[in-house]
PDB file of N, CA, C and O in Angstrom:
ATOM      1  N   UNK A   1      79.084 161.009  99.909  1.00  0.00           N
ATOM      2  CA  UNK A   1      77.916 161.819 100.058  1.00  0.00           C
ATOM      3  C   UNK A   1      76.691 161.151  99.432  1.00  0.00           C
ATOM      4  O   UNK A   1      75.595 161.125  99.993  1.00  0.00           O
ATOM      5  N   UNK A   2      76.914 160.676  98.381  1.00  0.00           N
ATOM      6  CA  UNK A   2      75.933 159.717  98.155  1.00  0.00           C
ATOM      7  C   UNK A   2      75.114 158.711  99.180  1.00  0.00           C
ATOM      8  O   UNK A   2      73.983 158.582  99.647  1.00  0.00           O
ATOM      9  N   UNK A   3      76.263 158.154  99.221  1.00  0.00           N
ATOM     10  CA  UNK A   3      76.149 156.809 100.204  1.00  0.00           C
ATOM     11  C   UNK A   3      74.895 157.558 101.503  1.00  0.00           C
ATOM     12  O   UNK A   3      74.038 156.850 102.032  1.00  0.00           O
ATOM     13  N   UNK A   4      75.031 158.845 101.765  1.00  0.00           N
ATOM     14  CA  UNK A   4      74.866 159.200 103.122  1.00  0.00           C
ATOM     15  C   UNK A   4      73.168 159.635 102.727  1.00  0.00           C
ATOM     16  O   UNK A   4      72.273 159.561 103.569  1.00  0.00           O
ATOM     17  N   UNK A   5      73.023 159.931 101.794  1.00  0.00           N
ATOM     18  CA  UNK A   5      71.338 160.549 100.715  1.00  0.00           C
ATOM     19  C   UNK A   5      71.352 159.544 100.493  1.00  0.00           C
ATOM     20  O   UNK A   5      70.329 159.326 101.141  1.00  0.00           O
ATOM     21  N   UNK A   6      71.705 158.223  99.972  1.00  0.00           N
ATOM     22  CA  UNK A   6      70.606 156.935 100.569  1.00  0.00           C
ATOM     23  C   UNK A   6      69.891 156.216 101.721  1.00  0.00           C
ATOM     24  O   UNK A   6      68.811 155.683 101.976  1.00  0.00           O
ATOM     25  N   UNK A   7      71.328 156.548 102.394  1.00  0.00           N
ATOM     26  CA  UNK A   7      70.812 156.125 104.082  1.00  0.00           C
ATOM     27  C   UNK A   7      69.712 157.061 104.441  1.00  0.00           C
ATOM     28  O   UNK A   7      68.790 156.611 105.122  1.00  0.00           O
ATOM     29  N   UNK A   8      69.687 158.742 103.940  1.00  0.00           N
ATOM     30  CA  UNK A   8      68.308 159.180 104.197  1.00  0.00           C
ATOM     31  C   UNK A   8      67.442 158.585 104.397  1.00  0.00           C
ATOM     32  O   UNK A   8      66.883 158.132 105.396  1.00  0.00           O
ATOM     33  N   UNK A   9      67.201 158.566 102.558  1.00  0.00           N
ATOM     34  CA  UNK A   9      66.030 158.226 101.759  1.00  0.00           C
ATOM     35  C   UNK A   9      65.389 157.031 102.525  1.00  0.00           C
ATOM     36  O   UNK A   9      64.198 156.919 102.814  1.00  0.00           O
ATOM     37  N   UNK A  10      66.544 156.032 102.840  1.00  0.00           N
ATOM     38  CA  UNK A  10      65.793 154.404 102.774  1.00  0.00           C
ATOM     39  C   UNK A  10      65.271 154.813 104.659  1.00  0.00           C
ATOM     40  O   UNK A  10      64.297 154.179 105.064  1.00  0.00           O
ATOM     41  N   UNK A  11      65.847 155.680 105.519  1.00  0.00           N
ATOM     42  CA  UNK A  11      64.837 155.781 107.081  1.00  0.00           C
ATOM     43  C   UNK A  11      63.816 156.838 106.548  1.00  0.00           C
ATOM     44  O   UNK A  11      62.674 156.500 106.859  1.00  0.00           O
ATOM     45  N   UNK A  12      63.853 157.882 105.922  1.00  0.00           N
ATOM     46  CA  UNK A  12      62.379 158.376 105.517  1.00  0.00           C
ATOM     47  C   UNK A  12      61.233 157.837 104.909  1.00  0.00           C
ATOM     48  O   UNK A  12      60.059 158.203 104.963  1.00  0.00           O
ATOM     49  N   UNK A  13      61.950 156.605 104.130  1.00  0.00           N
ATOM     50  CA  UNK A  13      61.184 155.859 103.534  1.00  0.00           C
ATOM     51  C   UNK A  13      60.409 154.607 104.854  1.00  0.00           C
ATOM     52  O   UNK A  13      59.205 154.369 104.951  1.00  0.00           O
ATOM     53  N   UNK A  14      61.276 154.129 105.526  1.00  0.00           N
ATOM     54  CA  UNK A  14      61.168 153.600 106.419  1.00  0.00           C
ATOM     55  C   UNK A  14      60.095 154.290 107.940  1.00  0.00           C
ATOM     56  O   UNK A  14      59.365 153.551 108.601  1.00  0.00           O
ATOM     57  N   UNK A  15      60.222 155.462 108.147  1.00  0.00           N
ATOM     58  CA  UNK A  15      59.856 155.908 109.029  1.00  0.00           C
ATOM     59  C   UNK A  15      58.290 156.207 108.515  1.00  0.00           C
ATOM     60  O   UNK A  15      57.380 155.888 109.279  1.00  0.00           O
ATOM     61  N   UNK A  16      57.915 156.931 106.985  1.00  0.00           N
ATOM     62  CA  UNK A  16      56.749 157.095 106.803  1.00  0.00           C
ATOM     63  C   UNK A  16      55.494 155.645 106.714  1.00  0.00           C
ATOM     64  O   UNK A  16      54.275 155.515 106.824  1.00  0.00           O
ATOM     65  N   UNK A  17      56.728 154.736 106.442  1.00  0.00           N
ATOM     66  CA  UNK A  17      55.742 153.477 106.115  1.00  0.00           C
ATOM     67  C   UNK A  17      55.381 152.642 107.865  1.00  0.00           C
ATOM     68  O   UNK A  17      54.857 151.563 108.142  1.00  0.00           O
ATOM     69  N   UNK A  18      55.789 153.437 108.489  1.00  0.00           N
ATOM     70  CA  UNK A  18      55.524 152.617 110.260  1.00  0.00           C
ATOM     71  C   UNK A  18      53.979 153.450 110.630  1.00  0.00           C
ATOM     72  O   UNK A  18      53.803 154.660 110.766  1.00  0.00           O
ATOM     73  N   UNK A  19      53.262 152.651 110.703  1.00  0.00           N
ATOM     74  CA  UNK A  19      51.209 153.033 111.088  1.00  0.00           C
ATOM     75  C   UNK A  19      51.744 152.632 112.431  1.00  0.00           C
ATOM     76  O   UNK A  19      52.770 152.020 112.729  1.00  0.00           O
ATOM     77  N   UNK A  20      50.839 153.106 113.121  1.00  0.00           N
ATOM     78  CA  UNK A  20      50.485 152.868 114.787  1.00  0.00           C
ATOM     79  C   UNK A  20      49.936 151.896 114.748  1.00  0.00           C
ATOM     80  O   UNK A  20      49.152 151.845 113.800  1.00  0.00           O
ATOM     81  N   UNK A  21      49.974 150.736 115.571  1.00  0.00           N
ATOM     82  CA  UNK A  21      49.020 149.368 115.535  1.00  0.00           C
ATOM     83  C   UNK A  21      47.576 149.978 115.937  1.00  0.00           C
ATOM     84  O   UNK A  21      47.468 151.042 116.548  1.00  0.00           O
ATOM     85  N   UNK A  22      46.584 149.262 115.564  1.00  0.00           N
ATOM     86  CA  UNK A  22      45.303 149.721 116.394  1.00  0.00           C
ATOM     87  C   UNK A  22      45.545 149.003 117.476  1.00  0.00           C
ATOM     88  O   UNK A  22      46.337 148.065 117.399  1.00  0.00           O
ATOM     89  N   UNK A  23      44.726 149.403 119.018  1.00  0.00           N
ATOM     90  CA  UNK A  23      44.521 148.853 119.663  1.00  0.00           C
ATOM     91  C   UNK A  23      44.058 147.690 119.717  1.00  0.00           C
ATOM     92  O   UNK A  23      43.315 147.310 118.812  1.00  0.00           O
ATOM     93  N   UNK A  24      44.427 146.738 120.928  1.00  0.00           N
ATOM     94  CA  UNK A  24      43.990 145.479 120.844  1.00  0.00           C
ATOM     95  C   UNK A  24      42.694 145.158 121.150  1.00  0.00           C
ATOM     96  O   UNK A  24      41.992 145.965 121.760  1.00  0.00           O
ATOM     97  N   UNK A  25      42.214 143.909 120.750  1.00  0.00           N
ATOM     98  CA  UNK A  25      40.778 144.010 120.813  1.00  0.00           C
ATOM     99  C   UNK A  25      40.473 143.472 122.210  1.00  0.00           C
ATOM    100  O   UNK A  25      41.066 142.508 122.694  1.00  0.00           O
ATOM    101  N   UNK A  26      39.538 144.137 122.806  1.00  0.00           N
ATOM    102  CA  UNK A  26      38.922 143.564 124.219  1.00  0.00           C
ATOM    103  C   UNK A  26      38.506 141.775 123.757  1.00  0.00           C
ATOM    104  O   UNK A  26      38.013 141.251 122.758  1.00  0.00           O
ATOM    105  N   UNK A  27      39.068 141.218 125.218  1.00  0.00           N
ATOM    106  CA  UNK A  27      38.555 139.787 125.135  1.00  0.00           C
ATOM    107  C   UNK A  27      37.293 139.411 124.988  1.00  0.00           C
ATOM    108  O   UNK A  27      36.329 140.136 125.231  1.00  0.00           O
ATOM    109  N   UNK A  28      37.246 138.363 124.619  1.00  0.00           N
ATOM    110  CA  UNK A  28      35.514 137.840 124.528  1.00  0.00           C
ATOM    111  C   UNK A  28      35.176 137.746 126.012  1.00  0.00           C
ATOM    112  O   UNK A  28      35.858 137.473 127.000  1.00  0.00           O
ATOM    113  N   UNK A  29      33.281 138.216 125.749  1.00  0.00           N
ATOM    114  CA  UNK A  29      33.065 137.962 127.368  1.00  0.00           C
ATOM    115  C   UNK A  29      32.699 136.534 127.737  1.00  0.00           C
ATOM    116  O   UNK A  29      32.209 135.626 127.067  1.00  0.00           O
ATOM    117  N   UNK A  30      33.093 136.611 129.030  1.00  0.00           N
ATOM    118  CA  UNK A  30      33.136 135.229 129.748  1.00  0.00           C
ATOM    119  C   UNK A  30      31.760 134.964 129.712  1.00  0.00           C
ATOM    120  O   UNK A  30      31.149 136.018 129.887  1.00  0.00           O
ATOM    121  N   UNK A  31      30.950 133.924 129.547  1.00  0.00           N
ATOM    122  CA  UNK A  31      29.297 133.599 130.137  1.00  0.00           C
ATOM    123  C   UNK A  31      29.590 131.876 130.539  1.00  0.00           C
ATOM    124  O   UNK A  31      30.313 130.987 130.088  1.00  0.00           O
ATOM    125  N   UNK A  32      28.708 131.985 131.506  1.00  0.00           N
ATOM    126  CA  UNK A  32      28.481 131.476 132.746  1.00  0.00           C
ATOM    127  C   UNK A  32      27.922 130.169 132.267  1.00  0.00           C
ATOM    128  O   UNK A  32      26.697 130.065 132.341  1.00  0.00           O
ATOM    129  N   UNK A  33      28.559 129.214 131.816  1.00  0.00           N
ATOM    130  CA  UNK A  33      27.490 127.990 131.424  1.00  0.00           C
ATOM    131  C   UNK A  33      27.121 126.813 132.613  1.00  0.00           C
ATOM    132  O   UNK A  33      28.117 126.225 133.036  1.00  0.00           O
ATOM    133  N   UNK A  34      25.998 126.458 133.116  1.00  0.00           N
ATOM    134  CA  UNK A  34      25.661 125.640 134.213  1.00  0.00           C
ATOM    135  C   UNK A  34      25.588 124.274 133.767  1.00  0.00           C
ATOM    136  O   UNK A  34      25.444 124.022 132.570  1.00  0.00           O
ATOM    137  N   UNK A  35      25.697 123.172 134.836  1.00  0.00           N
ATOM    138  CA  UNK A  35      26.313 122.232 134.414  1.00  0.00           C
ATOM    139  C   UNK A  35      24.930 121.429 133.879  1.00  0.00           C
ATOM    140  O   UNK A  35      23.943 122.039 134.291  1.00  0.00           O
ATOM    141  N   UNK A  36      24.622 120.434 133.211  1.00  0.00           N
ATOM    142  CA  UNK A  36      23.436 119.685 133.048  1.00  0.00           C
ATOM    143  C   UNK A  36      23.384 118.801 133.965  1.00  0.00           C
ATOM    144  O   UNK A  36      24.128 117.858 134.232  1.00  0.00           O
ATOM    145  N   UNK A  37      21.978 119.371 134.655  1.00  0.00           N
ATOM    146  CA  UNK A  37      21.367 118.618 135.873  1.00  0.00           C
ATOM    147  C   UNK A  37      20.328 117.390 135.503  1.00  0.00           C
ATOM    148  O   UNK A  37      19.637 117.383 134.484  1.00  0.00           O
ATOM    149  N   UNK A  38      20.339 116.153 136.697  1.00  0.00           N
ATOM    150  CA  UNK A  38      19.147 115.258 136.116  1.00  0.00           C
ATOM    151  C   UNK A  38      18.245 116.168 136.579  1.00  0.00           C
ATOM    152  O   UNK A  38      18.250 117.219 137.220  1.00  0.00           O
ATOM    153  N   UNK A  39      17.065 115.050 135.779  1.00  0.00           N
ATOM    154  CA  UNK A  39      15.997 116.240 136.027  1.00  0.00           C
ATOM    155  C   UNK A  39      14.986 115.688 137.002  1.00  0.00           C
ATOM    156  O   UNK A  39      14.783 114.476 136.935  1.00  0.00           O
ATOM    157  N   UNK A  40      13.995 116.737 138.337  1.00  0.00           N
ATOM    158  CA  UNK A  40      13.740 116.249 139.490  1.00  0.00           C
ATOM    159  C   UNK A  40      13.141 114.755 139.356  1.00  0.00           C
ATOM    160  O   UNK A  40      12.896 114.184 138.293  1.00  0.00           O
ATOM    161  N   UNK A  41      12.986 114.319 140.469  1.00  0.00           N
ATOM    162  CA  UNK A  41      12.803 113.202 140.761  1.00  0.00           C
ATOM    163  C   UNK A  41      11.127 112.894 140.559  1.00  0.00           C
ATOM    164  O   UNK A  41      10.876 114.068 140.286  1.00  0.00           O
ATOM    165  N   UNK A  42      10.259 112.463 140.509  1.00  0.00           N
ATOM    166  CA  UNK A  42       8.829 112.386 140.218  1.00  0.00           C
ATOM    167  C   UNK A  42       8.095 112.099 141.675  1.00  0.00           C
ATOM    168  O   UNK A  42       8.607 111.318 142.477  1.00  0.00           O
ATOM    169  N   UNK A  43       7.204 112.596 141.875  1.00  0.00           N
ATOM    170  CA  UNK A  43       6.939 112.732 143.006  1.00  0.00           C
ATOM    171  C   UNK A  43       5.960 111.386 143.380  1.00  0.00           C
ATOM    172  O   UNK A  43       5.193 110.985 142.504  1.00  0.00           O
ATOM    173  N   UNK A  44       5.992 110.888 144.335  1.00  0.00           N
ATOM    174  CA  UNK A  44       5.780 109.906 144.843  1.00  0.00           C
ATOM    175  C   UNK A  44       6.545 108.638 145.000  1.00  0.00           C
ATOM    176  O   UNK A  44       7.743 108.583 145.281  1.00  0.00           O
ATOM    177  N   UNK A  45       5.616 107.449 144.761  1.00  0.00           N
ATOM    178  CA  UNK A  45       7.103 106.418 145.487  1.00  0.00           C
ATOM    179  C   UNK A  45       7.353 105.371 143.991  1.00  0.00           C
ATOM    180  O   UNK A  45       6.488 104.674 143.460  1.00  0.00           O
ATOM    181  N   UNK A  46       8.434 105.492 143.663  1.00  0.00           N
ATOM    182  CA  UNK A  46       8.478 105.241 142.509  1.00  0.00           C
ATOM    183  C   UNK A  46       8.736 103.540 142.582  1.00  0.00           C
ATOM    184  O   UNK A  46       8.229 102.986 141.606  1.00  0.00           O
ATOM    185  N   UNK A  47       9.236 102.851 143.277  1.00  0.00           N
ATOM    186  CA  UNK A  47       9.279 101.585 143.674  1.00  0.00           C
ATOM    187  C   UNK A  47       9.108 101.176 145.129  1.00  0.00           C
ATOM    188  O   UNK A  47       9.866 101.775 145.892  1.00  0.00           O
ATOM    189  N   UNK A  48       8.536 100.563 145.518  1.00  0.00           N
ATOM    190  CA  UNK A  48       8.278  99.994 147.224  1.00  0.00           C
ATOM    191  C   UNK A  48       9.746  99.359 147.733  1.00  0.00           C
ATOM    192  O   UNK A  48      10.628  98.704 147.179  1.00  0.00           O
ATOM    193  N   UNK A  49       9.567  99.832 148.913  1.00  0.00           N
ATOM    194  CA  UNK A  49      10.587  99.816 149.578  1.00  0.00           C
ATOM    195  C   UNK A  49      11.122  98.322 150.196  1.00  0.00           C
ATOM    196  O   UNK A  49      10.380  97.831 151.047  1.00  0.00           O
ATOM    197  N   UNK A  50      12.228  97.637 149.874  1.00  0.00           N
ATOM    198  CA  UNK A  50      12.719  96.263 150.770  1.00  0.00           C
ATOM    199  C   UNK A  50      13.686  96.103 151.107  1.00  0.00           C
ATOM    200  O   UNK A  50      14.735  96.446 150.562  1.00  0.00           O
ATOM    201  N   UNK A  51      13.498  95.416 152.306  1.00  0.00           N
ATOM    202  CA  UNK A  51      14.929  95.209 153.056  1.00  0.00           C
ATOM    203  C   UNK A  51      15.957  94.618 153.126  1.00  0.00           C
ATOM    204  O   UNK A  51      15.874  93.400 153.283  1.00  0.00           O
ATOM    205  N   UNK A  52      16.727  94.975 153.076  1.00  0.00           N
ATOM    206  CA  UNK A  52      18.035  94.144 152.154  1.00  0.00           C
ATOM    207  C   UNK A  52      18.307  92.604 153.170  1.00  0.00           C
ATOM    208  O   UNK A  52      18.496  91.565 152.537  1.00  0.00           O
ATOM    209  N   UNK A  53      18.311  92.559 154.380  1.00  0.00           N
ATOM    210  CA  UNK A  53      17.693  91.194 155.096  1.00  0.00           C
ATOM    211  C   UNK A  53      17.230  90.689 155.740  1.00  0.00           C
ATOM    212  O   UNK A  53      17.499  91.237 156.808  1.00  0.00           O
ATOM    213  N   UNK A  54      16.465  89.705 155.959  1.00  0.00           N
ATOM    214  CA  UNK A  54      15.336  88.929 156.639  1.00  0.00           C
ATOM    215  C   UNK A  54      15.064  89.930 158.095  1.00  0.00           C
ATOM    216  O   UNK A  54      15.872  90.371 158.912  1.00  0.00           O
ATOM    217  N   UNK A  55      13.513  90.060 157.998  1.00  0.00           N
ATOM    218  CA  UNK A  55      13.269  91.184 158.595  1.00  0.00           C
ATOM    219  C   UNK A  55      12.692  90.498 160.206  1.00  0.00           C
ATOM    220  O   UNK A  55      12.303  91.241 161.107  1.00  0.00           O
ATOM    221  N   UNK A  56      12.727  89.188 160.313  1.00  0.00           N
ATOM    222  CA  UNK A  56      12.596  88.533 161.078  1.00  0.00           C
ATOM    223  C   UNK A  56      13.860  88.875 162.414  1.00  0.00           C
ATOM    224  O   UNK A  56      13.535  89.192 163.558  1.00  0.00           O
ATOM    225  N   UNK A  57      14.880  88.766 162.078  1.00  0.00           N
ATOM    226  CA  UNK A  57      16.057  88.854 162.651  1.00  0.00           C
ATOM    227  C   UNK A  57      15.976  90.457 162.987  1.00  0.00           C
ATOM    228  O   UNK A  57      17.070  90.698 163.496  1.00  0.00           O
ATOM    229  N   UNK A  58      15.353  91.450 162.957  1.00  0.00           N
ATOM    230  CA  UNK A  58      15.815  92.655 163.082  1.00  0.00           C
ATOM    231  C   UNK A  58      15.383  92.572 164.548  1.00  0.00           C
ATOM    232  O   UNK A  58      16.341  93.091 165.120  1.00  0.00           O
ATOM    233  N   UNK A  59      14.714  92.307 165.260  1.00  0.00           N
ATOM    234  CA  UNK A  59      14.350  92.337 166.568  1.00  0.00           C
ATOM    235  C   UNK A  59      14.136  90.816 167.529  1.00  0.00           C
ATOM    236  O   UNK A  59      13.327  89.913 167.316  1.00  0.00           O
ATOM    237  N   UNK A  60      15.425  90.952 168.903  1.00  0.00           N
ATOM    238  CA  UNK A  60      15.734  89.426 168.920  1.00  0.00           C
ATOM    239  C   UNK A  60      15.690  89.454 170.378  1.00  0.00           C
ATOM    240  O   UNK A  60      15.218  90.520 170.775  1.00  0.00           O
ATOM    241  N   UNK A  61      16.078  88.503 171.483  1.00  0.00           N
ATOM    242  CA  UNK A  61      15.976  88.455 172.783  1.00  0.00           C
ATOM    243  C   UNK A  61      17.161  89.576 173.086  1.00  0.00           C
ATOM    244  O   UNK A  61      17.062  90.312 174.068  1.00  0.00           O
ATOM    245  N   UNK A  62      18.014  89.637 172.399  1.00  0.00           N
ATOM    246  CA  UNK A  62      19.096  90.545 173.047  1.00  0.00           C
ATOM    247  C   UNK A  62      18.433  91.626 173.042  1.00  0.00           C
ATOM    248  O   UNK A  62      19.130  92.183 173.890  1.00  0.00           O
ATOM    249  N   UNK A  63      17.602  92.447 172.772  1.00  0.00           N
ATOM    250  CA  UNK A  63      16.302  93.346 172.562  1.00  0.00           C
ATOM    251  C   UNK A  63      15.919  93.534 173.507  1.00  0.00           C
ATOM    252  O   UNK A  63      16.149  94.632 174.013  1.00  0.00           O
ATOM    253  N   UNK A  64      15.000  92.371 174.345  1.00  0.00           N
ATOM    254  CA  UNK A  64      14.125  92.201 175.281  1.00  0.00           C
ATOM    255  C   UNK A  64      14.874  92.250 176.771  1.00  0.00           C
ATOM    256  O   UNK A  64      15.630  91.346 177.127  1.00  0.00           O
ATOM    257  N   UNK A  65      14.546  93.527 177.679  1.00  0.00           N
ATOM    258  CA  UNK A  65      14.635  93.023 179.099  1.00  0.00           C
ATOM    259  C   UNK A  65      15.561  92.229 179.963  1.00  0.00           C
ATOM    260  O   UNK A  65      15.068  91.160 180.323  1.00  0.00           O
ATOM    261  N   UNK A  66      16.837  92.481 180.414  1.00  0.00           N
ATOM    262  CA  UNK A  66      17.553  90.477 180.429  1.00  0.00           C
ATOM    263  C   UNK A  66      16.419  90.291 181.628  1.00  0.00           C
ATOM    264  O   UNK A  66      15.646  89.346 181.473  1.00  0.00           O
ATOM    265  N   UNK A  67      16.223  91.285 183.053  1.00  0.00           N
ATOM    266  CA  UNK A  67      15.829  90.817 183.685  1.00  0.00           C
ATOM    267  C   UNK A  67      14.265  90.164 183.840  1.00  0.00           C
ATOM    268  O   UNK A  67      13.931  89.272 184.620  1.00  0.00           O
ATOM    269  N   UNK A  68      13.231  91.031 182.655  1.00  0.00           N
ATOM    270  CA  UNK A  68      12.702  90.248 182.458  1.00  0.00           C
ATOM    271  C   UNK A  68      12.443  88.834 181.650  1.00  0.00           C
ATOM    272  O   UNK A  68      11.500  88.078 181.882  1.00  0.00           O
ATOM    273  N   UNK A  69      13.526  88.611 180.596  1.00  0.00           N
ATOM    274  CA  UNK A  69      13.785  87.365 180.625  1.00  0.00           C
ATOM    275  C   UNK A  69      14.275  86.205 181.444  1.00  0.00           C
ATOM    276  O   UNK A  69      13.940  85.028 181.314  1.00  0.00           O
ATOM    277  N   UNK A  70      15.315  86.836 182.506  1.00  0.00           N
ATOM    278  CA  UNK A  70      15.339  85.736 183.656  1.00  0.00           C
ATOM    279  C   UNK A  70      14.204  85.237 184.422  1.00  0.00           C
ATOM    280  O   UNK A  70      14.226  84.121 184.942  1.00  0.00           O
ATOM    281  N   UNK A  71      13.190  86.051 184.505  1.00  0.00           N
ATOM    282  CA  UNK A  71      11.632  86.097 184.985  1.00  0.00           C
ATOM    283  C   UNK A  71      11.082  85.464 184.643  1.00  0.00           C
ATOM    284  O   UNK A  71      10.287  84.831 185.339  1.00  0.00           O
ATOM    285  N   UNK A  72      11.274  85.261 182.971  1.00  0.00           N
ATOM    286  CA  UNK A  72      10.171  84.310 182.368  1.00  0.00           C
ATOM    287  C   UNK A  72       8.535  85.291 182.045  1.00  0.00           C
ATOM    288  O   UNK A  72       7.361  84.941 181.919  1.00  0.00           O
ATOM    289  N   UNK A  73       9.280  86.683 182.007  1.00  0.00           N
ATOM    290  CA  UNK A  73       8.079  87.314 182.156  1.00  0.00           C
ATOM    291  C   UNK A  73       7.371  87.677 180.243  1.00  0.00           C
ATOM    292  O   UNK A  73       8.241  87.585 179.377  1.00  0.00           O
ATOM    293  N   UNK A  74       6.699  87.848 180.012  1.00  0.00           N
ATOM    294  CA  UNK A  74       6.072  87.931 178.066  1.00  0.00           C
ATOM    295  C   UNK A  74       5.551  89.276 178.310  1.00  0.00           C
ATOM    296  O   UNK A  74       4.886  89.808 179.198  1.00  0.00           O
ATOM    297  N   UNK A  75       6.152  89.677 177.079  1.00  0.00           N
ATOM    298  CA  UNK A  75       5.842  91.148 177.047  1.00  0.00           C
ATOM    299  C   UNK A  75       5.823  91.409 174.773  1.00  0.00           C
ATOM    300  O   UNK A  75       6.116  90.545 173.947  1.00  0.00           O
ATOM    301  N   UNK A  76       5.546  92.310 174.604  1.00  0.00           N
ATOM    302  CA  UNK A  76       5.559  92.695 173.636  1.00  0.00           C
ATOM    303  C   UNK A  76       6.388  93.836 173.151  1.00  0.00           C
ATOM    304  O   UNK A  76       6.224  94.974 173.592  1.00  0.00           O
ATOM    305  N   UNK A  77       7.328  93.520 172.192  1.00  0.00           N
ATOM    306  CA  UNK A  77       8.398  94.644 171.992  1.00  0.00           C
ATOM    307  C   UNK A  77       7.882  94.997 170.919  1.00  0.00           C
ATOM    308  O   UNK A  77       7.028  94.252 170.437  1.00  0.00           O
ATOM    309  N   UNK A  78       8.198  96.079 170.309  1.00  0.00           N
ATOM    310  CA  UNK A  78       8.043  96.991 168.752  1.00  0.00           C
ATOM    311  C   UNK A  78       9.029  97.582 168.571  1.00  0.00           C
ATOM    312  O   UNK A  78       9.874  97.596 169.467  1.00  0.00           O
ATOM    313  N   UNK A  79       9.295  98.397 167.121  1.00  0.00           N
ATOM    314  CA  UNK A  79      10.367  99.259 166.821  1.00  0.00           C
ATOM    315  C   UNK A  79       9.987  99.148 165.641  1.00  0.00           C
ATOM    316  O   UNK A  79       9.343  98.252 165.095  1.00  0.00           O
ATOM    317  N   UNK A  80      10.628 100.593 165.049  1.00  0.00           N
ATOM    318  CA  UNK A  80       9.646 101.532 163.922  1.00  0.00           C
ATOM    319  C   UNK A  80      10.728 101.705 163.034  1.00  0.00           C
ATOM    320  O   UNK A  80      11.725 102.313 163.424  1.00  0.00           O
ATOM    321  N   UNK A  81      10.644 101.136 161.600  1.00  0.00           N
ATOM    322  CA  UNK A  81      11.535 101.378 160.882  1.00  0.00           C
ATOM    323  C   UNK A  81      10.982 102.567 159.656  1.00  0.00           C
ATOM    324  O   UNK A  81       9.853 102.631 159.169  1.00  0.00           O
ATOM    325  N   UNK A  82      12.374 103.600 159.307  1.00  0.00           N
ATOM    326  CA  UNK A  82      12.239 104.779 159.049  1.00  0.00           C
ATOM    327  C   UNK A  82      12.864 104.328 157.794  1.00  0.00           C
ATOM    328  O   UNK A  82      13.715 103.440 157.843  1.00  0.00           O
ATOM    329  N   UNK A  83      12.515 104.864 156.669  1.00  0.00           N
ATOM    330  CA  UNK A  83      12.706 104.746 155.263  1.00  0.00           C
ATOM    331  C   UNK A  83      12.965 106.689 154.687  1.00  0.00           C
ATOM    332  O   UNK A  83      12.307 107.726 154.605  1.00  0.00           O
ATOM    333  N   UNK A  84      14.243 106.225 154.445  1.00  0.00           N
ATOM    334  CA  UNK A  84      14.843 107.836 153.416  1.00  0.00           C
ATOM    335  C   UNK A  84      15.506 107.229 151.957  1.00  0.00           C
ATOM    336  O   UNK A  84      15.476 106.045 151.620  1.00  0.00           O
ATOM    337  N   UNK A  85      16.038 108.219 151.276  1.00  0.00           N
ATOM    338  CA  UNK A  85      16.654 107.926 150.184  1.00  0.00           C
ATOM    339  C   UNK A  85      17.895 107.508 150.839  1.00  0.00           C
ATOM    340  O   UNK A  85      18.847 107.117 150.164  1.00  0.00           O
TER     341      UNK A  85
END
Protein backbone atom coordinates (compact mmCIF):
# COMPACT_ATOMS: atom_id res chain seq x y z
CA UNK A 1 0.00 0.00 0.00
CA UNK A 2 2.71 2.13 0.32
CA UNK A 3 4.37 1.31 -2.73
CA UNK A 4 0.89 2.22 -4.45
CA UNK A 5 0.74 6.22 -2.46
CA UNK A 6 4.01 6.68 -4.10
CA UNK A 7 3.14 5.77 -7.48
CA UNK A 8 0.33 8.44 -6.71
CA UNK A 9 2.25 11.05 -5.47
CA UNK A 10 5.19 10.79 -8.11
CA UNK A 11 1.99 11.04 -11.44
CA UNK A 12 0.36 13.94 -9.41
CA UNK A 13 3.48 15.28 -9.05
CA UNK A 14 4.18 14.59 -12.58
CA UNK A 15 0.92 15.57 -14.08
CA UNK A 16 0.83 19.12 -12.23
CA UNK A 17 4.35 19.95 -13.45
CA UNK A 18 3.23 19.33 -17.49
CA UNK A 19 2.42 23.44 -18.89
CA UNK A 20 0.87 23.45 -22.33
CA UNK A 21 3.63 24.48 -24.85
CA UNK A 22 2.87 27.99 -26.18
CA UNK A 23 2.14 28.08 -29.57
CA UNK A 24 4.60 28.12 -32.22
CA UNK A 25 5.88 31.16 -33.49
CA UNK A 26 4.70 32.31 -37.03
CA UNK A 27 7.64 32.20 -39.60
CA UNK A 28 9.61 35.14 -40.55
CA UNK A 29 8.17 37.03 -43.46
CA UNK A 30 9.53 36.31 -46.74
CA UNK A 31 10.74 39.87 -48.58
CA UNK A 32 11.44 40.02 -51.97
CA UNK A 33 15.13 40.96 -52.58
CA UNK A 34 15.93 42.05 -56.43
CA UNK A 35 18.88 41.11 -58.00
CA UNK A 36 21.73 43.98 -58.53
CA UNK A 37 21.36 45.40 -61.88
CA UNK A 38 24.21 47.27 -64.04
CA UNK A 39 23.33 50.45 -64.15
CA UNK A 40 21.72 52.02 -67.62
CA UNK A 41 23.84 52.47 -70.28
CA UNK A 42 24.75 56.40 -70.97
CA UNK A 43 23.15 57.76 -73.62
CA UNK A 44 24.81 58.34 -76.72
CA UNK A 45 27.65 56.65 -78.58
CA UNK A 46 30.07 55.76 -76.23
CA UNK A 47 32.81 54.47 -78.73
CA UNK A 48 32.60 54.67 -82.73
CA UNK A 49 31.72 51.96 -84.40
CA UNK A 50 34.37 49.38 -86.61
CA UNK A 51 34.30 46.71 -88.63
CA UNK A 52 35.71 43.75 -87.70
CA UNK A 53 36.99 43.31 -91.65
CA UNK A 54 38.27 45.15 -94.48
CA UNK A 55 35.34 46.99 -95.59
CA UNK A 56 36.57 46.99 -99.08
CA UNK A 57 35.61 43.33 -99.61
CA UNK A 58 32.03 43.79 -98.33
CA UNK A 59 30.71 44.55 -101.80
CA UNK A 60 32.25 42.53 -104.88
CA UNK A 61 31.36 41.51 -108.63
CA UNK A 62 29.43 38.57 -107.30
CA UNK A 63 27.11 41.61 -106.18
CA UNK A 64 26.86 43.15 -109.50
CA UNK A 65 24.40 42.01 -112.36
CA UNK A 66 26.11 38.71 -114.07
CA UNK A 67 24.30 39.82 -117.10
CA UNK A 68 25.32 43.07 -116.91
CA UNK A 69 28.73 42.12 -116.39
CA UNK A 70 28.83 39.91 -119.45
CA UNK A 71 27.85 43.33 -121.19
CA UNK A 72 30.61 45.10 -120.00
CA UNK A 73 28.00 47.42 -118.89
CA UNK A 74 29.28 50.19 -115.45
CA UNK A 75 26.88 50.86 -113.17
CA UNK A 76 27.05 51.89 -109.56
CA UNK A 77 26.10 49.56 -106.69
CA UNK A 78 25.48 50.69 -102.88
CA UNK A 79 24.37 48.95 -99.72
CA UNK A 80 23.65 50.37 -96.32
CA UNK A 81 25.20 49.07 -93.36
CA UNK A 82 23.02 48.98 -90.10
CA UNK A 83 24.77 49.22 -86.72
CA UNK A 84 22.89 47.71 -83.30
CA UNK A 85 24.31 46.54 -80.08
Amino acid sequence: MIYWFAALTANAATATLMVPSPPAAPPPPVIAVSPILPPPPKKGVESPATPKNFPGGWATTNDYPSKALQEEREGITAFRVLVSK
